[in-house]
C-alpha positions as CSV (number, residue, x, y, z in Angstrom):
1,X,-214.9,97.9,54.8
2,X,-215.9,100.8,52.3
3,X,-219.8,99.1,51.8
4,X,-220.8,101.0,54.8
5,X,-224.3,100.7,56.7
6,X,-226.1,104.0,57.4
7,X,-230.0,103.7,57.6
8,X,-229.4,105.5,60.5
9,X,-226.5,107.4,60.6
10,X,-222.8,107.3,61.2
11,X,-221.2,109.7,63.2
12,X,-217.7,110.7,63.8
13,X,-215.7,109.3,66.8
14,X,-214.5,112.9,67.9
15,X,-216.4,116.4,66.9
16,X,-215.7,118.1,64.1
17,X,-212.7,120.8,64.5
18,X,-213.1,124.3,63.9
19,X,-210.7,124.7,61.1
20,X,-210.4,121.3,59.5
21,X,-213.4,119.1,60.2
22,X,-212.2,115.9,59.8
23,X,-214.7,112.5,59.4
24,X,-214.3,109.8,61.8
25,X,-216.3,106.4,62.2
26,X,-216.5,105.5,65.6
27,X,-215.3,102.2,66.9
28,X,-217.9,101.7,68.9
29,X,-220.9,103.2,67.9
30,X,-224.2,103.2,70.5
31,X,-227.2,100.6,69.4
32,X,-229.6,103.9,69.4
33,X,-227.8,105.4,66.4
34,X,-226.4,102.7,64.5
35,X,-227.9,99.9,62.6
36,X,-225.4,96.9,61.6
37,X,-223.6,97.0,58.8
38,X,-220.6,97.1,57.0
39,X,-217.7,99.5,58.7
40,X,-215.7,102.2,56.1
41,X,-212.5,101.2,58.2
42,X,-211.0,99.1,55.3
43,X,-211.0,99.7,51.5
44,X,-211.0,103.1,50.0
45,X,-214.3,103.9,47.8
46,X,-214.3,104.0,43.9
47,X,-213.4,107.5,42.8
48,X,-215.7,110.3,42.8
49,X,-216.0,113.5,40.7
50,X,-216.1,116.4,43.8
51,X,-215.6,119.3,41.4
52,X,-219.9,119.6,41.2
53,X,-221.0,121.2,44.4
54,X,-222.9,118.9,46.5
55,X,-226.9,120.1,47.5
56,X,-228.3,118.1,49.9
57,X,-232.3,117.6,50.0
58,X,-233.2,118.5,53.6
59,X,-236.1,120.7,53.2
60,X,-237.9,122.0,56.3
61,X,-239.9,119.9,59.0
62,X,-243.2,121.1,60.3
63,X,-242.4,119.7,63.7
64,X,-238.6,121.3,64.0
65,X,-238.1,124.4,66.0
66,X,-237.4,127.4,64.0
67,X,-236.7,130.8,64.2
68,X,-236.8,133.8,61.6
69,X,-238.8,134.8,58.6
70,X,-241.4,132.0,58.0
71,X,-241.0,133.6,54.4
72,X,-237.1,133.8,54.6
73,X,-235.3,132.7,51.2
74,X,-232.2,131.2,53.1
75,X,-232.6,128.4,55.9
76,X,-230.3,127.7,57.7
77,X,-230.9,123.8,59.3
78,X,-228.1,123.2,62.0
79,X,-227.6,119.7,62.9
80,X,-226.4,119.7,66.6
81,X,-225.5,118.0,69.6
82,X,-225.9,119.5,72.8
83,X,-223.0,118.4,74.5
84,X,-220.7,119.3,71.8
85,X,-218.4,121.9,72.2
86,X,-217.8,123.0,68.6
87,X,-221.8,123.2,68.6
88,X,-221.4,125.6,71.8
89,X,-219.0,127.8,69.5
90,X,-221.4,127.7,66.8
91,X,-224.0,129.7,68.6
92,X,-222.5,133.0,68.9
93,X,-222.1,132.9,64.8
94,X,-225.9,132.0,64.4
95,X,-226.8,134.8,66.6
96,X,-224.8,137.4,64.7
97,X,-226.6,135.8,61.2
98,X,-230.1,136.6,62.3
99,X,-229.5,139.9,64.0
100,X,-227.5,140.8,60.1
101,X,-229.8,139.2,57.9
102,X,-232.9,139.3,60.1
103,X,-236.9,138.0,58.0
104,X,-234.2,137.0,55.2
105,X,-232.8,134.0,57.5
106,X,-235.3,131.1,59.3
107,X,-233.2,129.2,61.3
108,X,-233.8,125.3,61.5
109,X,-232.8,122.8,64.3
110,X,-232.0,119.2,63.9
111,X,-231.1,117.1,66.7
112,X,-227.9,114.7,66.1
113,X,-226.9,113.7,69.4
114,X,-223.2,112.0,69.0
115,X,-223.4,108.4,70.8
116,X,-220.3,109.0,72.8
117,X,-221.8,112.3,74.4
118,X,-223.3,110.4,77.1
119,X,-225.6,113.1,77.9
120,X,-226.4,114.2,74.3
121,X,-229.4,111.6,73.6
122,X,-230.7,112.5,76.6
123,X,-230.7,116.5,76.1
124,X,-232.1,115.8,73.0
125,X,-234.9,114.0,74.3
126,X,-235.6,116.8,76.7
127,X,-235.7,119.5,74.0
128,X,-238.0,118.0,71.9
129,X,-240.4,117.5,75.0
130,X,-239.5,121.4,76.3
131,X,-240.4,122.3,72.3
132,X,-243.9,120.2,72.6
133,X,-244.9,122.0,75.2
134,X,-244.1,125.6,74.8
135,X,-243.1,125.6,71.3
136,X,-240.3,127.9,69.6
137,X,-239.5,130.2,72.2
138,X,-239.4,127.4,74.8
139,X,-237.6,125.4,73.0
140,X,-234.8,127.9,72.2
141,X,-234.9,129.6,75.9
142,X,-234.0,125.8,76.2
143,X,-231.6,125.5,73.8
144,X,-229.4,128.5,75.3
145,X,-229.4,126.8,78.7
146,X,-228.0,124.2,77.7
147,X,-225.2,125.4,75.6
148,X,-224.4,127.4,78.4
149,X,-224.2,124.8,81.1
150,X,-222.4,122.1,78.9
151,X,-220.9,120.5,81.7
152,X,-223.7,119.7,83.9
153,X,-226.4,118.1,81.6
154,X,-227.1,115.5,84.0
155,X,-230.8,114.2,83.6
156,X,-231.8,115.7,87.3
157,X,-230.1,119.2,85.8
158,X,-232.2,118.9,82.5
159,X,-235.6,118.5,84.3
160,X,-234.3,121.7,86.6
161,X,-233.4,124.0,83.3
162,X,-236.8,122.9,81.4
163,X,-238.9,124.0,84.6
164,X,-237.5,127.4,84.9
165,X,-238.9,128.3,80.8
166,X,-242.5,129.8,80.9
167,X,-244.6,127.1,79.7
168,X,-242.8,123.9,80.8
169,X,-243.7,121.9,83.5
170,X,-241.0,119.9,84.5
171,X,-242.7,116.8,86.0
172,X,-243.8,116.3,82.1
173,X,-239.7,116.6,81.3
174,X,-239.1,113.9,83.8
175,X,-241.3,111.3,82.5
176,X,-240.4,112.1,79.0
177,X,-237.2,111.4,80.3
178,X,-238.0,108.1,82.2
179,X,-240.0,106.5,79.3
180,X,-238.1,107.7,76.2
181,X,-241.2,108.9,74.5
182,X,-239.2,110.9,72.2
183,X,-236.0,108.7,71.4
184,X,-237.9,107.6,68.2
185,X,-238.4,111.1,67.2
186,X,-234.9,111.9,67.8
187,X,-233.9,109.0,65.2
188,X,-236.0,110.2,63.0
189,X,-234.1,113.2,62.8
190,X,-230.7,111.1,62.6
191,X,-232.6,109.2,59.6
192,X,-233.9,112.2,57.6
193,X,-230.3,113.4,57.4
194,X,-228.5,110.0,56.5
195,X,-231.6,109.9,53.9
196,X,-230.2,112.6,52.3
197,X,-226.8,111.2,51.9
198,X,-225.0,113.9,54.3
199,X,-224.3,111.3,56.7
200,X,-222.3,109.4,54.6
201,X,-218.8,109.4,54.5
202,X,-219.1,110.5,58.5
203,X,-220.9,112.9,60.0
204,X,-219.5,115.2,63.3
205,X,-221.6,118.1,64.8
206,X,-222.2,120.4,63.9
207,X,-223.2,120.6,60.6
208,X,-225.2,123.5,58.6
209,X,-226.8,123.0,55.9
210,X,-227.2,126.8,53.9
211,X,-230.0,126.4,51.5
212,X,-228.5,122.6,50.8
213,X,-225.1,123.6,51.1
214,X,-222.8,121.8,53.8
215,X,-220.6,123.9,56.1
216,X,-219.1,121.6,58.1
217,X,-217.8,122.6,61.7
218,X,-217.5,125.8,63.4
219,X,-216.2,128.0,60.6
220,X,-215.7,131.8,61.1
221,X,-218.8,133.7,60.8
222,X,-217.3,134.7,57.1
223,X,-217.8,131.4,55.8
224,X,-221.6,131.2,56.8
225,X,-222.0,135.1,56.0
226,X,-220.4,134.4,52.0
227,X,-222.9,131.1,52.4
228,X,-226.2,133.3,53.2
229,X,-224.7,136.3,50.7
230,X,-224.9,133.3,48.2
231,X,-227.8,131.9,48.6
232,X,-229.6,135.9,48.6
233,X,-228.1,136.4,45.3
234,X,-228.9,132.9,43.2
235,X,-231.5,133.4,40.7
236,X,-234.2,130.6,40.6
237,X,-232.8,129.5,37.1
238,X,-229.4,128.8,38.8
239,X,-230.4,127.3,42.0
240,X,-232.6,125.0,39.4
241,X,-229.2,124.6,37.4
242,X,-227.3,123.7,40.7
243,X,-229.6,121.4,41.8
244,X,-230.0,119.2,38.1
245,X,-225.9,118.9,38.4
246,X,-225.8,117.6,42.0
247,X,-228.4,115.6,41.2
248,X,-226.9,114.3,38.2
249,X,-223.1,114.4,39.5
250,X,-224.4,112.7,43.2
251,X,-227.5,110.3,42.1
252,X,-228.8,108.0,44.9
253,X,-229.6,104.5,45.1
254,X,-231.1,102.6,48.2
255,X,-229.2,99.4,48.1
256,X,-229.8,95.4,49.4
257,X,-227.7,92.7,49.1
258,X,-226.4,89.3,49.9
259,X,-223.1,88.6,51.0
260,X,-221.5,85.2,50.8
261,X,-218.1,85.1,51.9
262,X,-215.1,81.9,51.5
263,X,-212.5,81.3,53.9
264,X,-209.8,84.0,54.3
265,X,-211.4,86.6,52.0
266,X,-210.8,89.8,53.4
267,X,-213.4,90.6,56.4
268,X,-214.6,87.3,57.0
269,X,-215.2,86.5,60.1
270,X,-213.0,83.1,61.0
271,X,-216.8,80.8,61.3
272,X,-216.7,81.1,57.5
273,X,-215.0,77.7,56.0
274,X,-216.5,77.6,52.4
275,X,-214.0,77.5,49.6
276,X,-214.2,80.2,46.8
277,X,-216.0,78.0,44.5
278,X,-218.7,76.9,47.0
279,X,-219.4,80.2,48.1
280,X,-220.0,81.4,44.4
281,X,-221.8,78.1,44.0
282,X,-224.2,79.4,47.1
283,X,-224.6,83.1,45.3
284,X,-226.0,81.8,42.2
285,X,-228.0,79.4,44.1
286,X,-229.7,82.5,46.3
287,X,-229.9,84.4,43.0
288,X,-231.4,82.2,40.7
289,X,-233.8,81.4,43.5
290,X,-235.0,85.3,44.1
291,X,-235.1,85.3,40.4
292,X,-236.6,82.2,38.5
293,X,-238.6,81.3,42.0
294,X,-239.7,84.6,43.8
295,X,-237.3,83.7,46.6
296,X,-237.6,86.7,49.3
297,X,-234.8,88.4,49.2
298,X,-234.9,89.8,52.5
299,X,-235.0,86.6,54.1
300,X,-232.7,84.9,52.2
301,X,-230.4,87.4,54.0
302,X,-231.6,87.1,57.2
303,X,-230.6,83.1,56.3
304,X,-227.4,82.9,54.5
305,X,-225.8,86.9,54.1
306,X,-222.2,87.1,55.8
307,X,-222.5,91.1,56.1
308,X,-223.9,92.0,59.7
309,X,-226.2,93.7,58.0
310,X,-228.2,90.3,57.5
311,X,-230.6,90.8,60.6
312,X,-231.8,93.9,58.4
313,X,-232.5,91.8,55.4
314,X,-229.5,92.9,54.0
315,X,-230.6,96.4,53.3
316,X,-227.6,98.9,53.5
317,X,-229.1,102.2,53.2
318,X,-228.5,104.4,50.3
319,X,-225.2,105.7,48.6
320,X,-224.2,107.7,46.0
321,X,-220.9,107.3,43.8
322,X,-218.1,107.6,45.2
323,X,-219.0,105.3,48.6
324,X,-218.4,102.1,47.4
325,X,-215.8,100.0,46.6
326,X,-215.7,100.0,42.5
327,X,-216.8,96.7,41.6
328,X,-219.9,97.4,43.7
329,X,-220.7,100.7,42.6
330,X,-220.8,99.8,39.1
331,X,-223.1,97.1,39.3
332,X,-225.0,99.0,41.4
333,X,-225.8,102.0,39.1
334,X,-226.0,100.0,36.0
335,X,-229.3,99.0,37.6
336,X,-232.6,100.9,37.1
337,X,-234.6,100.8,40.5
338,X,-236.2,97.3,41.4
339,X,-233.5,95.7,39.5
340,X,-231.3,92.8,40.7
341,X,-227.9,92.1,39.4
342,X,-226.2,89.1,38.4
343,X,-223.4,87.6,40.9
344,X,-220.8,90.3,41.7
345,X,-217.7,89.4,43.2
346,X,-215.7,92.2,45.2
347,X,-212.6,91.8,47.8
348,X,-215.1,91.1,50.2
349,X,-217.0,88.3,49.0
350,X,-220.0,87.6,46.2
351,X,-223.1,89.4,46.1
352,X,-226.3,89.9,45.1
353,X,-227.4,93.4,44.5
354,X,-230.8,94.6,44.8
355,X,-231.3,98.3,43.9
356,X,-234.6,99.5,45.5
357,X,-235.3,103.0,44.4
């Protein structure tokens, strides 16, 4: 289905090509990355206008690695998986960018380990205790090892790589490892970028964000050079202009519902035996209770929703147009945040729409 859960993130079942990155949900995504929630393997969104360019609010992180002018006027924030290949090729074309554009360019990194990299998490977890410890130039001394021994990023092989950096003592890496002390600041990372509605849609690695702007994949060092040469040359007025439209053309809502489904309406799972009518009966039940009573959303949810997102309350995430099935969308939007909406019915089911911010 098109109502698709990502307060996490959803990443693409295969990494983004060179030439023609291409969005794939997995079938299968891991726990660590994914939260429950509705698929986008079913029913194509409402229509969306793409003819505004997109800028996505990722700003920079005090407690990222970087690299570059700490004054620069274009950052570059690469979202990247260490096991990746396309992320490998990516490397060489970031290198050329700061030895071109040099105290102009800070480079930003973003871990987004893809769950079926089985060594990805794990890398990434290492990295961010190789950057606590010895900081930028550890981390990135760090960062070139691994790209260059892709194939052997077994956990015995991280530990080895993060003891030979000045700085890093490896018995730290290992426990790190062992405990997953950083897995939560790993999804952090993952959530920060499906905050900003990047991950929607799909994500694959890697993915570059030029001021805001996507490049998806490992274009040709052209396409990042015109990126950076673009960013250099926009006046404040029209970055300011650029950003009102996207904001405008893409706004954002961070949506929870109930779903109540009847037997034989498309998704439901074969448990459900209500009849149309008894299920609509049920939605205005639920809503009139949240609204005339103070009913707990949330919980309600957690009792009665029929989207797997119930065990979260029924909270989706947040979308923009364009990622919704229609019927959905528009009742979504027509609400101003902290506003609930009457019963909506979609090919999926009835719902109750909360729109939290």
């Amino acid at each position: 289905m098109q109502l698709r859960q990502v307060s996490l993130i959803v990443f693409l079942s295969a990494c983004a090509s060179a030439s023609a990155p291409k969005p794939v949900t997995p079938k299968a995504p891991a726990p660590e990355t994914v939260s429950p929630g509705f698929s986008s393997d079913h029913l194509a969104p409402a229509a969306r206008d793409t003819s505004v360019e997109r800028i996505f609010a990722l700003g920079p992180s005090s407690t990222s690695p970087k690299r570059g002018g700490a004054d620069a006027k274009v950052t570059a924030l690469v979202c990247s998986d260490f096991q990746c290949p396309f992320c490998a090729r990516l490397k060489p074309t970031l290198d050329e960018l700061e030895q071109n554009y040099g105290e102009l360019l800070r480079i930003e990194w973003r871990n987004c380990p893809l769950p079926f990299h089985e060594h990805a998490l794990p890398a990434a977890e290492a990295a961010v205790e190789v950057y606590t410890q010895a900081g930028d130039a550890g981390f990135w001394a760090f960062h070139d090892l691994l790209f260059a021994h892709q194939d052997e990023l077994g956990v015995s092989q991280l530990v080895e790589y993060a003891g030979s950096i000045e700085g890093v003592a490896a018995t730290k890496v290992a426990a790190a490892l062992a405990d997953h002390r950083h897995a939560e600041r790993v999804a952090g990372e993952l959530r920060t970028i499906a905050e900003s509605g990047a991950a929607s849609g799909g994500f694959g690695t890697p993915a570059t964000f030029i001021n805001g702007r996507m490049i998806a994949g490992a274009q040709p060092y052209e396409v990042f050079e015109d990126a950076v040469e673009h960013a250099l040359q926009e006046t404040p007025e029209a970055r300011q202009q650029a950003e009102a439209e996207s904001e405008a053309a893409y706004p954002v809502a961070r949506v929870r519902h109930i779903l109540i489904q009847w037997q034989g309406v498309r998704g439901a799972d074969e448990k459900v035996k209500r009849t149309k009518e008894e299920a609509r009966r049920l939605a205005q039940k639920l809503h009139d209770q949240i609204e005339t009573r103070g009913g707990d959303m949330a919980a309600l949810a957690k009792q009665y929703s029929d989207c797997p997102s119930a065990p979260e309350g029924g909270e989706l995430g947040r979308f923009t147009r364009g990622e919704l099935v229609p019927q959905f969308e528009q009742a979504l939007f027509a609400l101003q945040p902290g506003q609930m909406s009457q019963v909506v019915e979609t090919p999926f089911g009835y719902h109750v729409i909360l729109r939290e911010e």
